[in-house]
FIMARMAR-741674 format. One record per atom (N, C-alpha, C, O): residue in three letters; atom name; y, z, x. Coordinates in pm, whole numbers, plus 50000, padded with zeros to 5 digits. Atoms other than C-alpha are relative to their C-alpha. Example, Ala and Ser with C-alpha at 12.3 -4.5 7.8 and 13.67 -1.06 7.14 Angstrom:
// residues 2
> type	atom	north	up	east
> ALA	N	49881	50000	50089;
> ALA	CA	49550	50780	51230;
> ALA	C	50120	50000	50090;
> ALA	O	50118	50066	50194;
> SER	N	49881	49994	49918;
> SER	CA	49894	50714	51367;
> SER	C	50109	50073	49923;
> SER	O	50220	50090	49974;
This chain:
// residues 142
> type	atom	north	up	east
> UNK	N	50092	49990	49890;
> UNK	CA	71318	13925	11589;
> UNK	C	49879	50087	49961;
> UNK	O	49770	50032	49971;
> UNK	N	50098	49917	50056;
> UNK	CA	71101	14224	11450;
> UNK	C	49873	49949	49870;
> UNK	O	49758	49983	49841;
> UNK	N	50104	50080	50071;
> UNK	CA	70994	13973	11189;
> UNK	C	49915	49905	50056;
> UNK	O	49792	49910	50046;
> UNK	N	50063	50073	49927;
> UNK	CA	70908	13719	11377;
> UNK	C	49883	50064	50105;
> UNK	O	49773	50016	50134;
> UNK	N	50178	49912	49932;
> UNK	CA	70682	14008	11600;
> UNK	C	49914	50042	49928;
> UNK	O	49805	50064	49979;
> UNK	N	50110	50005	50085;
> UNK	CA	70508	14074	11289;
> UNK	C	49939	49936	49967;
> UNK	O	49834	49991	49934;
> UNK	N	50055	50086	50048;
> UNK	CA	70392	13775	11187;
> UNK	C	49934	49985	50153;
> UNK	O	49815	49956	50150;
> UNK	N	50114	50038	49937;
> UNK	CA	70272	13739	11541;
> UNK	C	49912	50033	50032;
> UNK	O	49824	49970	50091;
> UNK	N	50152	49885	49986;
> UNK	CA	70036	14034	11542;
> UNK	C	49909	49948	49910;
> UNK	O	49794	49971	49946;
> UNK	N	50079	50028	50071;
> UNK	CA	69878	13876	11250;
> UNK	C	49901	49883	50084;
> UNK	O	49778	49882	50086;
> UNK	N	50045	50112	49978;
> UNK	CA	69824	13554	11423;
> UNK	C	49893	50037	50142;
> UNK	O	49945	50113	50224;
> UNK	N	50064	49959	49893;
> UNK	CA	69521	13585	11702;
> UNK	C	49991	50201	49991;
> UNK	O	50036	50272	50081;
> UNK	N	50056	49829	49955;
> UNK	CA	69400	14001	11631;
> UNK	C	49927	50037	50078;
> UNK	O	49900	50156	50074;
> UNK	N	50039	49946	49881;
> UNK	CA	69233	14021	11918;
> UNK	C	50044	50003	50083;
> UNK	O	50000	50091	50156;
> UNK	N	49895	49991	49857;
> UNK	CA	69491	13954	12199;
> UNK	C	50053	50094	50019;
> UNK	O	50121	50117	49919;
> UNK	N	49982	49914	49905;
> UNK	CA	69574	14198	12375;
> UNK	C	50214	50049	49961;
> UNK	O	50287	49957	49999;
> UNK	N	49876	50002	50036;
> UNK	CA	69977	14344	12250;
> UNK	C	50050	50093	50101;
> UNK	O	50144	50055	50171;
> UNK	N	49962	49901	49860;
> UNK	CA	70013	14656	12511;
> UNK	C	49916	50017	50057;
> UNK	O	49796	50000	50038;
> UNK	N	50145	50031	49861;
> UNK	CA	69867	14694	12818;
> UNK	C	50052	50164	50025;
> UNK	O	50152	50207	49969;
> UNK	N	49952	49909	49943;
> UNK	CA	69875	15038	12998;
> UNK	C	49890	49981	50109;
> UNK	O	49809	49889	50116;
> UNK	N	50086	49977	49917;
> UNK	CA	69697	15176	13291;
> UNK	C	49911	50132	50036;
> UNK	O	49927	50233	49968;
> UNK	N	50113	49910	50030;
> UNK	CA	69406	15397	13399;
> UNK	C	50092	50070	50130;
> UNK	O	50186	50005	50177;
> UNK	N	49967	49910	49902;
> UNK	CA	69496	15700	13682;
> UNK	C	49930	49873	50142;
> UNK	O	50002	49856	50240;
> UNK	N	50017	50091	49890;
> UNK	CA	69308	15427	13929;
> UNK	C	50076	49846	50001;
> UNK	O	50035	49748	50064;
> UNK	N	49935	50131	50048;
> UNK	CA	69540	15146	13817;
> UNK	C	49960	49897	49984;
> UNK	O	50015	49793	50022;
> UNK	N	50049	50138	50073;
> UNK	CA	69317	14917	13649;
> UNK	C	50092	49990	49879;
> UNK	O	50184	50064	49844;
> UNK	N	49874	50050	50160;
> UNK	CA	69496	14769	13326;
> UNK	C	49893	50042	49920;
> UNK	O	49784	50064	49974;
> UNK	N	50043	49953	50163;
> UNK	CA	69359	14870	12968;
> UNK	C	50085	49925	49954;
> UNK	O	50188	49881	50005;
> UNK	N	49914	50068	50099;
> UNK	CA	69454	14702	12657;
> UNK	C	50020	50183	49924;
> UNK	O	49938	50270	49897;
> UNK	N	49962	49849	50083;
> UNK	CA	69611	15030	12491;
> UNK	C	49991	49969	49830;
> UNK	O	49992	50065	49754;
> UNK	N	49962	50020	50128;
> UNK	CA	69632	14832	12136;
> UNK	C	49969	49829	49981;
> UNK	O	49996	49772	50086;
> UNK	N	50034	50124	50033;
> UNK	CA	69541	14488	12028;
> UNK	C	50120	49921	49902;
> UNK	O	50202	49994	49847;
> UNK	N	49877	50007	50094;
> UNK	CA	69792	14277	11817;
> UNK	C	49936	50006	49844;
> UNK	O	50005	50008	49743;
> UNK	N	50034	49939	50164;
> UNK	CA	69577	14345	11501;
> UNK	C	49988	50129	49969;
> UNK	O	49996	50166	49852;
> UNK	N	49977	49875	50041;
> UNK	CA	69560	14706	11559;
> UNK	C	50124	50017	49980;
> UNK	O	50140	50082	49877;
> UNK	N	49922	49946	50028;
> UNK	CA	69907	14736	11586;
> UNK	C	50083	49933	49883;
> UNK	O	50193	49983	49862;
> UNK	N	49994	50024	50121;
> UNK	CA	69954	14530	11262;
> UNK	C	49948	50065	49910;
> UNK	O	50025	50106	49823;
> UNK	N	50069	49905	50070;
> UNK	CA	69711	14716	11091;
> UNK	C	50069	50164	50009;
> UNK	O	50097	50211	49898;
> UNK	N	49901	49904	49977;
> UNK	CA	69894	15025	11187;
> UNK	C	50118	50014	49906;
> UNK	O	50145	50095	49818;
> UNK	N	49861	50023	50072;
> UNK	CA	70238	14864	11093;
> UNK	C	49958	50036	49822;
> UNK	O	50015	50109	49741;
> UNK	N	50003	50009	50155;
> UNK	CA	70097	14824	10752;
> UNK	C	49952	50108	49961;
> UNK	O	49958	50104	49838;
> UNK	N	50065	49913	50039;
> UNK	CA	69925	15145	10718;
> UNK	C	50145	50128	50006;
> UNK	O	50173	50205	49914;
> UNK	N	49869	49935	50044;
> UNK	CA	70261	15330	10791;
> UNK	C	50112	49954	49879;
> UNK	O	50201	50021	49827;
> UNK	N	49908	50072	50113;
> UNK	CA	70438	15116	10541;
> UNK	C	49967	50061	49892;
> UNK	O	50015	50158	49832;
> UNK	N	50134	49921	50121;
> UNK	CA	70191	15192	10296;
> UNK	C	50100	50146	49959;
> UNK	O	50187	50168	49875;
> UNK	N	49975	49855	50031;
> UNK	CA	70257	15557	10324;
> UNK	C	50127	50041	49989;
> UNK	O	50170	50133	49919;
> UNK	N	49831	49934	50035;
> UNK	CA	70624	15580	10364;
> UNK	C	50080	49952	49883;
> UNK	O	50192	49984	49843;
> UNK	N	49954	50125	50158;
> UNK	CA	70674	15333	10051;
> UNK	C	49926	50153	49882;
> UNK	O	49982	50201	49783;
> UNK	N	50032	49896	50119;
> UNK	CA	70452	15624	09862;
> UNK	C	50062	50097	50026;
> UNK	O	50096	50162	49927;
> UNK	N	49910	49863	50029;
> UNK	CA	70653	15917	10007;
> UNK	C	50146	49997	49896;
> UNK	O	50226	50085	49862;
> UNK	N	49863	50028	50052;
> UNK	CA	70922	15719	09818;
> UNK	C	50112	49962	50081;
> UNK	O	50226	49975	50037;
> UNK	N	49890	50016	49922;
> UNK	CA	71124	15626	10074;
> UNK	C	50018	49856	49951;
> UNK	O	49917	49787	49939;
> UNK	N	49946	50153	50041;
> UNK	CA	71349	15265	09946;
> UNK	C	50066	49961	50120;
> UNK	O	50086	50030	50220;
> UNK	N	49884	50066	49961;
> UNK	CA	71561	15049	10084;
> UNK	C	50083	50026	50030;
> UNK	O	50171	50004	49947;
> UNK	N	49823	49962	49956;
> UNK	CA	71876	15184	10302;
> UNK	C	49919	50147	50034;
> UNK	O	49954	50183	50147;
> UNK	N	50066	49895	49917;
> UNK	CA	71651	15514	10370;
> UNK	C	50023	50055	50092;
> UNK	O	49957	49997	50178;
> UNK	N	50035	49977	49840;
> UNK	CA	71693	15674	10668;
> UNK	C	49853	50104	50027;
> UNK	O	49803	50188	49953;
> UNK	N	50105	49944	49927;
> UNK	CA	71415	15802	10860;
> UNK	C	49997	50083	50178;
> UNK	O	50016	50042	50293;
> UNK	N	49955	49927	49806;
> UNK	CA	71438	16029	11197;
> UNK	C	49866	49970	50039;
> UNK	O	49778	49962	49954;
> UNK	N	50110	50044	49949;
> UNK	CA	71165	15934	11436;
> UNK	C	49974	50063	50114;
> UNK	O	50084	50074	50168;
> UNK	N	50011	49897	49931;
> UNK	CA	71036	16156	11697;
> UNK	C	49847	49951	50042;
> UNK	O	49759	50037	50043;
> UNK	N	50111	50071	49919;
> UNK	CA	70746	15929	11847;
> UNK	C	49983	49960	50158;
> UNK	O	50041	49853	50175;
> UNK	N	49986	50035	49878;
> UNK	CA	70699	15890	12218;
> UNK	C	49947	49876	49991;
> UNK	O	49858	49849	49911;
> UNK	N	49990	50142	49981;
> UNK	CA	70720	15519	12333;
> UNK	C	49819	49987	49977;
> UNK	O	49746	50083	50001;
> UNK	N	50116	50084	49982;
> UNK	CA	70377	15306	12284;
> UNK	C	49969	49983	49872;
> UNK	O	50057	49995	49787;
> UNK	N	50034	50089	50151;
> UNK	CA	70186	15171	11972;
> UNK	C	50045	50046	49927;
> UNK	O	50138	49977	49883;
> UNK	N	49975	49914	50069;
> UNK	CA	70237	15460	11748;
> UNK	C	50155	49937	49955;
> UNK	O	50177	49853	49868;
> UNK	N	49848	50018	49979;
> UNK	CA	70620	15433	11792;
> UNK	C	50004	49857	49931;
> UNK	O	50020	49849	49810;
> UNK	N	50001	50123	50028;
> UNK	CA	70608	15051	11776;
> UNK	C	49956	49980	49840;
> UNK	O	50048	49976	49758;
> UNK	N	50047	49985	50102;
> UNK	CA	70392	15033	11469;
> UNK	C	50103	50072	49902;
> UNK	O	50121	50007	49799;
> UNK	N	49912	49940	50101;
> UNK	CA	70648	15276	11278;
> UNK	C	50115	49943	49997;
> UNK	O	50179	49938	49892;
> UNK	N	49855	50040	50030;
> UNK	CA	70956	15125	11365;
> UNK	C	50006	49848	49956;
> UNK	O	50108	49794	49913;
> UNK	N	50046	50128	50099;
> UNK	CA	70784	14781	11239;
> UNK	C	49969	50020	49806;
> UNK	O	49994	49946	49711;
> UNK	N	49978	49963	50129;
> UNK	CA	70716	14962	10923;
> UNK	C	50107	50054	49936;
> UNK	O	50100	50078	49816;
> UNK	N	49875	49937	50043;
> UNK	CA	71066	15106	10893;
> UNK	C	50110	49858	49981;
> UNK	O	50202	49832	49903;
> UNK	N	49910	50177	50036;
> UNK	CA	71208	14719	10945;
> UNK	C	49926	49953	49895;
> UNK	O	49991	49922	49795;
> UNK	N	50072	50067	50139;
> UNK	CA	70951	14593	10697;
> UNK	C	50060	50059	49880;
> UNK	O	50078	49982	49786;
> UNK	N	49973	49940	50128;
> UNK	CA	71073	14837	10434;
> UNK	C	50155	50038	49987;
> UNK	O	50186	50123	49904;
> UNK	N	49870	49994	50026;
> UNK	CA	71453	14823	10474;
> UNK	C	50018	50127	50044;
> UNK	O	50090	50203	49980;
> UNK	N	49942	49785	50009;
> UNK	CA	71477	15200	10603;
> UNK	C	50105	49935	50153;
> UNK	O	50113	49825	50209;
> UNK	N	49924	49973	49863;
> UNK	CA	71720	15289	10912;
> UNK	C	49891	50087	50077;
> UNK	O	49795	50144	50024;
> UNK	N	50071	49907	49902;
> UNK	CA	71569	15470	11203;
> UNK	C	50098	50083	50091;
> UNK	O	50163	50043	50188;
> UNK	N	49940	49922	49869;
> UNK	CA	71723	15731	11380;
> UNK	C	49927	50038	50105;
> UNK	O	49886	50154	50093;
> UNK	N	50086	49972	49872;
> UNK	CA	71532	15744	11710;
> UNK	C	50029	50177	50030;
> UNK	O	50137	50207	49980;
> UNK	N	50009	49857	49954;
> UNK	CA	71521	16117	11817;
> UNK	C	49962	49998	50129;
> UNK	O	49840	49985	50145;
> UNK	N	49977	49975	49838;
> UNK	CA	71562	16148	12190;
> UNK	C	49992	50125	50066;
> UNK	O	50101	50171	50099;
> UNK	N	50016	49827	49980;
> UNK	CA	71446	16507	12302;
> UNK	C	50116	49985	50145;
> UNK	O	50209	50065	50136;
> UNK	N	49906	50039	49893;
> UNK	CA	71659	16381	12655;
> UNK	C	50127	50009	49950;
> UNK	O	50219	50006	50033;
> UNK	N	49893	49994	50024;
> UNK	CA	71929	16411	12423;
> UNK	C	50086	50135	49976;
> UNK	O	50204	50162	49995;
> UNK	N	49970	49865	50000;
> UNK	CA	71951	16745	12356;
> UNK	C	50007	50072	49834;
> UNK	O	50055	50004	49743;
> UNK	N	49983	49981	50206;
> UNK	CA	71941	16931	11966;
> UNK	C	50130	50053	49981;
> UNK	O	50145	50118	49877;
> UNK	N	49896	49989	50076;
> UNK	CA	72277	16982	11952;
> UNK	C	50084	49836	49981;
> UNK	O	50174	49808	49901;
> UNK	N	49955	50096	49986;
> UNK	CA	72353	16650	12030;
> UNK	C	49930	49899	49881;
> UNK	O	49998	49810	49831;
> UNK	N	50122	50004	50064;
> UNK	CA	72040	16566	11813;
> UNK	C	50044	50002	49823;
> UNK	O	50052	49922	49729;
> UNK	N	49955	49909	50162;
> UNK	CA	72149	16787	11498;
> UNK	C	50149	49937	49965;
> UNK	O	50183	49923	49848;
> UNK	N	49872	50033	50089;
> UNK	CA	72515	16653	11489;
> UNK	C	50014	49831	49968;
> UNK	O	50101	49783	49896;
> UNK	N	50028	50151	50016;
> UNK	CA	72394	16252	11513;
> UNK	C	49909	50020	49842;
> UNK	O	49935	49949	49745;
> UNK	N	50108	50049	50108;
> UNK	CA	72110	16308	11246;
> UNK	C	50108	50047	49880;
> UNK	O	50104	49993	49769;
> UNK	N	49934	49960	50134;
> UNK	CA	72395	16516	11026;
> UNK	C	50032	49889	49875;
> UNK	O	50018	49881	49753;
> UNK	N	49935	50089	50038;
> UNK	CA	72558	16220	11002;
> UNK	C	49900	49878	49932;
> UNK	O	49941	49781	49869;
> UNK	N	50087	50117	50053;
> UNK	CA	72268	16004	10904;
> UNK	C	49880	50095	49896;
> UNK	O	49789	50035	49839;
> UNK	N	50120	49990	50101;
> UNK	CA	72041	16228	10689;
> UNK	C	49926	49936	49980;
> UNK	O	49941	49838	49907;
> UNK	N	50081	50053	50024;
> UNK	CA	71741	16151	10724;
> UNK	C	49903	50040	49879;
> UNK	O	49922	50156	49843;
> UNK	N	50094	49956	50112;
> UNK	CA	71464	16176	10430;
> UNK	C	49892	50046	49990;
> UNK	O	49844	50125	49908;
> UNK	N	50100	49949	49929;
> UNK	CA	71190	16193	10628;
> UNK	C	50022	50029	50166;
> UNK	O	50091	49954	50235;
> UNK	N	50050	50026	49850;
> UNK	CA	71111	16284	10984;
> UNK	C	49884	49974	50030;
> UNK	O	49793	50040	49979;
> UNK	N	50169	50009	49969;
> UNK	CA	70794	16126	11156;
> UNK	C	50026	50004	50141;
> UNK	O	50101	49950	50224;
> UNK	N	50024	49985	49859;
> UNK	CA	70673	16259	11430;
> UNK	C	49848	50023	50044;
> UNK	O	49755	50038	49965;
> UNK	N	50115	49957	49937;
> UNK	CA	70396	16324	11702;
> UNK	C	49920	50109	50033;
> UNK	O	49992	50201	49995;
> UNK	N	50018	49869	49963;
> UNK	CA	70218	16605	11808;
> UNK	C	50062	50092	50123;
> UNK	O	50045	50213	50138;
> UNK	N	49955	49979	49893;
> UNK	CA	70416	16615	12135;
> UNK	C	50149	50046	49926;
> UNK	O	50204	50155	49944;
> UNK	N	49820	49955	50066;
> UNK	CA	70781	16627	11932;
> UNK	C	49967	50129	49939;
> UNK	O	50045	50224	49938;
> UNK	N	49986	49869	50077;
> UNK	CA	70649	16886	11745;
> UNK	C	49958	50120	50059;
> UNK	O	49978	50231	50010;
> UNK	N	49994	49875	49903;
> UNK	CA	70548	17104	12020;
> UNK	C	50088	49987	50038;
> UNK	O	50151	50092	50032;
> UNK	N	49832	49958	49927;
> UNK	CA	70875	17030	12187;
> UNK	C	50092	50072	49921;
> UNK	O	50171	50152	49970;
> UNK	N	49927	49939	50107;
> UNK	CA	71035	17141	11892;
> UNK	C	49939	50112	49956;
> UNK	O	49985	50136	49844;
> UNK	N	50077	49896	50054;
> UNK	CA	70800	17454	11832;
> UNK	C	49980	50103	50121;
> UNK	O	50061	50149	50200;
> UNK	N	50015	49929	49894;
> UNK	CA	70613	17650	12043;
> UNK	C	49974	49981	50125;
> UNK	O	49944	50073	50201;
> UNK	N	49959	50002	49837;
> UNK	CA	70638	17480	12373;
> UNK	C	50115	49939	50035;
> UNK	O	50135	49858	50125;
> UNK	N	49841	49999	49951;
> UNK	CA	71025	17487	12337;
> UNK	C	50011	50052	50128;
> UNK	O	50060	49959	50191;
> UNK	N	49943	49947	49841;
> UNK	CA	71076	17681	12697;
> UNK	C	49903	49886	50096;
> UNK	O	49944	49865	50211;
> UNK	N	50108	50069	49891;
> UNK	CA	70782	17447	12869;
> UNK	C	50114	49860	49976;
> UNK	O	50163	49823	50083;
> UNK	N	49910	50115	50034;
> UNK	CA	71021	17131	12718;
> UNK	C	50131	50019	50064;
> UNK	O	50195	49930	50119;
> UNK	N	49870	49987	49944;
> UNK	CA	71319	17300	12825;
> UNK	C	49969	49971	50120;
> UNK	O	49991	49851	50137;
> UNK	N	50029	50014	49906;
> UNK	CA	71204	17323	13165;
> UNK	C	49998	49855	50057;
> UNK	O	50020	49835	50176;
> UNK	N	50008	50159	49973;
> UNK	CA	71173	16943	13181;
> UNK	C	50092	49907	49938;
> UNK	O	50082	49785	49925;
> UNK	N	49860	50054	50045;
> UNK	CA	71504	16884	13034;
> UNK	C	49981	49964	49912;
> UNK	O	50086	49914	49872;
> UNK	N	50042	50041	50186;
> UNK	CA	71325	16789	12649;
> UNK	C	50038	50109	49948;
> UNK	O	50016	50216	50005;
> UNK	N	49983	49935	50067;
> UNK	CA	71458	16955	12383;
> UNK	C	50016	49934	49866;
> UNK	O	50064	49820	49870;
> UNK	N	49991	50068	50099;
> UNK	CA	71454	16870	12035;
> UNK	C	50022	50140	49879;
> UNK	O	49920	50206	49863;
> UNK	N	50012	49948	50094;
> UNK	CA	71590	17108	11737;
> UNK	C	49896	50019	49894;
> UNK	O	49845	49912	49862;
> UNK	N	50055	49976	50087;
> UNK	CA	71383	17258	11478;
> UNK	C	49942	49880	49932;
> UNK	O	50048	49839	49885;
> UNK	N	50028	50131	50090;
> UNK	CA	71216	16927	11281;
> UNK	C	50018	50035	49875;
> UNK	O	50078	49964	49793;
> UNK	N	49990	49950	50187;
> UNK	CA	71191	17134	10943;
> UNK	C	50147	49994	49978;
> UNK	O	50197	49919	49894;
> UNK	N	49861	50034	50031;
> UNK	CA	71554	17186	10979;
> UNK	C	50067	49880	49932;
> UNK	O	50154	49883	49845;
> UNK	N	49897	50092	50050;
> UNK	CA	71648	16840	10932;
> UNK	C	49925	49963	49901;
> UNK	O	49988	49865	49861;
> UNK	N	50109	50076	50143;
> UNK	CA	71409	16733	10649;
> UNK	C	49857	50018	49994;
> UNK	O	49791	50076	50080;
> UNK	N	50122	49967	49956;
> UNK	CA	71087	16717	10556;
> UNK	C	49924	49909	50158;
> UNK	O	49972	49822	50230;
> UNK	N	50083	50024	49892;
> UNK	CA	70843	16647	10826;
> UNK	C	49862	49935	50001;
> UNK	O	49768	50004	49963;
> UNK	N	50114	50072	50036;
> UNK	CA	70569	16376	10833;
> UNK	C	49862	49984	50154;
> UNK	O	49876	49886	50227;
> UNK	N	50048	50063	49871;
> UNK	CA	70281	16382	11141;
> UNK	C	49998	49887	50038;
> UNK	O	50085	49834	49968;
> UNK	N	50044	50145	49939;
> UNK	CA	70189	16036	11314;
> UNK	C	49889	50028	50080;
> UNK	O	49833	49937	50141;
């Protein structure tokens, strides 16, 4: 299925792939299906030079929308695993799932990595929490 959604971002790059909305609820295109091909391939790219192969794992720490999408299309393109990282899940719950999967890299956002940093108590407060990122491996932005 993930293949088959790649090949269809190629086909037609201007159509429209996510939609979101404005605070007055008009629609926006948030991403086009050639940006978020172009994307896909631009994370590929880079996680193929950090060295990451085939059977890989990767922890992922992206909040839902293109970004996200785009990486976990480049993590199927290149044979890696993904461990989704769920701050809703909690870092102990977090830390003893990823033990088990070692990841090689972590990629994340600027939002995971404040949840995981210094607006740990503002995250807590809203029931996000996410362990240390350095802890489990290195650490890649998005």
């Amino acid at each position: 299925m993930l293949d088959a959604l790649g090949h269809a971002l190629r086909r037609d790059p201007h159509r429209p792939a996510i939609l979101g909305t404005t605070r007055t609820g008009a629609v926006r295109v948030r991403a086009t299906r050639g940006d978020l091909a172009a994307l896909a391939d631009h994370y590929a790219r880079a996680l193929h030079a950090r060295g990451l192969r085939r059977g890989d794992t990767t922890g992922v720490a992206v909040r839902p929308g293109p970004r996200a999408l785009a990486v976990l299309l480049a993590v199927h393109r290149l044979g890696l695993r993904a461990a989704v990282l769920d701050p809703g899940a909690g870092p102990d719950v977090l830390r003893a799932r990823l033990a088990l999967a070692a990841p090689r890299l972590v990629l994340a956002d600027a939002t995971a990595q404040a949840a995981a940093g210094w607006a740990r108590p503002l995250a807590r407060r809203a029931r996000l929490a996410l362990p240390d990122l350095a802890a489990l491996g290195p650490v890649a932005t998005v």
